[in-house]
C-alpha positions in Angstrom: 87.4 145.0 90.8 85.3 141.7 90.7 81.7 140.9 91.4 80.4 137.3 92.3 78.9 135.5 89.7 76.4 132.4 89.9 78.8 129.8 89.8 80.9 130.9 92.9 83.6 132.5 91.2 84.2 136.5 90.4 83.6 137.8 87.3 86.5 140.6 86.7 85.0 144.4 85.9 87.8 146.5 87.0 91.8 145.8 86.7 93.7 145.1 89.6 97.2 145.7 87.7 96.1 149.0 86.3 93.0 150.3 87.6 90.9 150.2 83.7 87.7 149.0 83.1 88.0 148.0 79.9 87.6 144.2 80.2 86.9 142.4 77.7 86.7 138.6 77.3 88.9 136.6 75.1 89.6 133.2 74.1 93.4 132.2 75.6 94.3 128.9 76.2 91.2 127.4 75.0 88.9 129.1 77.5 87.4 132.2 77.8 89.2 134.7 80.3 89.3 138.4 81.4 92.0 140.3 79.5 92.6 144.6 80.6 92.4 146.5 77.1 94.3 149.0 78.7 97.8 146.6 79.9 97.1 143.4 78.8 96.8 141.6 81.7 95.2 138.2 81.4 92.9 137.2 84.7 93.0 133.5 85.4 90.1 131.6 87.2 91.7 129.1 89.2 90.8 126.4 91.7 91.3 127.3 95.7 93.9 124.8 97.1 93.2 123.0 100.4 94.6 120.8 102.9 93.5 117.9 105.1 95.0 116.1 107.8 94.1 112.2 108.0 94.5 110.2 111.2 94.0 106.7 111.2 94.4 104.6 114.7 93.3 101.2 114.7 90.8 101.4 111.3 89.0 104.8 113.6 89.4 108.2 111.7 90.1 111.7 113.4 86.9 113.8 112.1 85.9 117.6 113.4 82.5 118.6 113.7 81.9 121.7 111.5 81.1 124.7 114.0 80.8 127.3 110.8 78.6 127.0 107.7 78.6 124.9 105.1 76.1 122.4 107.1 77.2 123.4 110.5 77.2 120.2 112.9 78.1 117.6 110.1 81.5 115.9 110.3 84.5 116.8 108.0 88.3 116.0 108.1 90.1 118.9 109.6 91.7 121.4 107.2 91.2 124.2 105.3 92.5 126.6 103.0 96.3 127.2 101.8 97.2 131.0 102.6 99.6 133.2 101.0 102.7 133.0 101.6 102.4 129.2 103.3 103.3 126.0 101.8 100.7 123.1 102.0 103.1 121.2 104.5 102.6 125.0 106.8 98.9 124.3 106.2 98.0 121.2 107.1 100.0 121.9 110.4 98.3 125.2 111.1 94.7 123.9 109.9 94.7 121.0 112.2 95.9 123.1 115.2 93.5 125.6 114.8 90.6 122.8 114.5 92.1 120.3 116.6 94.4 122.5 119.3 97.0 119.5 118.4 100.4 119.5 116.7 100.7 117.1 113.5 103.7 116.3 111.6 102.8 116.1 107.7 104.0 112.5 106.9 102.5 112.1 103.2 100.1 112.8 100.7 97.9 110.1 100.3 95.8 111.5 97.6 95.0 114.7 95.5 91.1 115.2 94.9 89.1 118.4 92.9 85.7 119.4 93.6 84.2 121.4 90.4 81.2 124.3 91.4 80.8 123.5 95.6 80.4 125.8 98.0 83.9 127.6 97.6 83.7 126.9 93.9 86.1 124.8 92.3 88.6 123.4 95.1 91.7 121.2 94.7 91.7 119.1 98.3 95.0 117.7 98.6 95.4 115.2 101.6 98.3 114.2 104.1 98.7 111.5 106.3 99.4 113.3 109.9 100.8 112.1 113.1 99.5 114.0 116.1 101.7 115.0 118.8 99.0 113.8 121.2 95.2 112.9 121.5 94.3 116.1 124.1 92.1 117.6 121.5 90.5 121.1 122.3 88.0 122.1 119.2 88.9 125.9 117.4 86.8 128.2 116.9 85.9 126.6 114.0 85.2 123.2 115.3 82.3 121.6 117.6 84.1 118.5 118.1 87.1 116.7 117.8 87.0 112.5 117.7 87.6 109.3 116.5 85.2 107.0 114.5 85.2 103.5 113.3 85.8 103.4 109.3 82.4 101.5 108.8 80.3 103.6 111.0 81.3 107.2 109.8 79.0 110.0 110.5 77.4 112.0 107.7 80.4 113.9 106.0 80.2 117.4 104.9 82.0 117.3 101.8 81.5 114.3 98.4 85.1 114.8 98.3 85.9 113.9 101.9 84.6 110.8 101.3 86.7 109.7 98.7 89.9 111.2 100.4 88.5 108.3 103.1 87.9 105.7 101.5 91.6 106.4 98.8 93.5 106.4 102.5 91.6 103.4 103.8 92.9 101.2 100.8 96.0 102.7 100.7 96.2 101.6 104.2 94.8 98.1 103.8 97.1 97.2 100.7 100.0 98.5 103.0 99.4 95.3 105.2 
């Protein structure tokens, strides 16, 4: 049905709805997009939505070392991707237990970020404030490490995007005072 193209996305060959192969490409909505011949179905390229979880106790920051590529060993927040069928509230939750091995409550959204052409290709990141049922972190399967750093001393982060997400919650927090 698809093949991977350069930029991270799938280029469509074959019709999921249907079964055709007659694609062709069409200008709708301004951009160019995979439309069947054969049914008429249009094929959308859309961002991959994401979750993370930020903890903030006393100006330190709950980070996860990444124990899976990209840059295994560097320092992201926890989270991950939004499955089927789950809200982003269900998300957050179940990204931060698998990573962390602790229960969070979703409290708000602090911020909404996009990164164009990364790694996953384009990704809309879209991050809570969480409380955590406790501190008695055990990594996932995922995950290296679980821990705490001071804001002004933060490890090398994974992810452009993460840093932002930081820095937005930090001033959030801060004009809060």
């Amino acid at each position: 049905m698809t093949e991977l193209n350069k930029t991270g996305s799938y280029d469509v060959n074959y019709c999921a709805h249907c079964g055709s192969d007659e694609i062709e490409r069409k200008d709708i909505d301004g951009r160019r997009r995979a439309v069947c011949l054969s049914c008429g179905r249009v094929y959308y390229r859309n961002p991959i939505p994401s979750v993370v979880g930020i903890s903030i106790i006393n100006k330190e920051l709950l980070l996860v070392k990444r124990g899976v590529e990209p840059d295994i060993g560097s320092w992201c927040l926890p989270g991950g991707f939004v499955e089927m069928g789950e809200t982003t509230e269900e998300a957050v939750k179940r990204e931060l237990f698998e990573e962390t091995g602790v229960k969070v409550k979703p409290v708000d959204i602090i911020t909404i970020d996009t990164t164009i052409g990364g790694f996953y290709g384009d990704v809309v990141v879209i991050a809570y404030e969480v409380e955590l049922e406790s501190k008695d972190f055990v990594p996932g399967d995922d995950a290296l490490d679980v821990k705490y750093f001071p804001y002004d001393i933060l490890p090398r982060l994974t992810f452009h995007s993460h840093r932002l997400i930081i820095d937005t919650a930090f001033e959030k927090m801060d004009a809060n005072k």
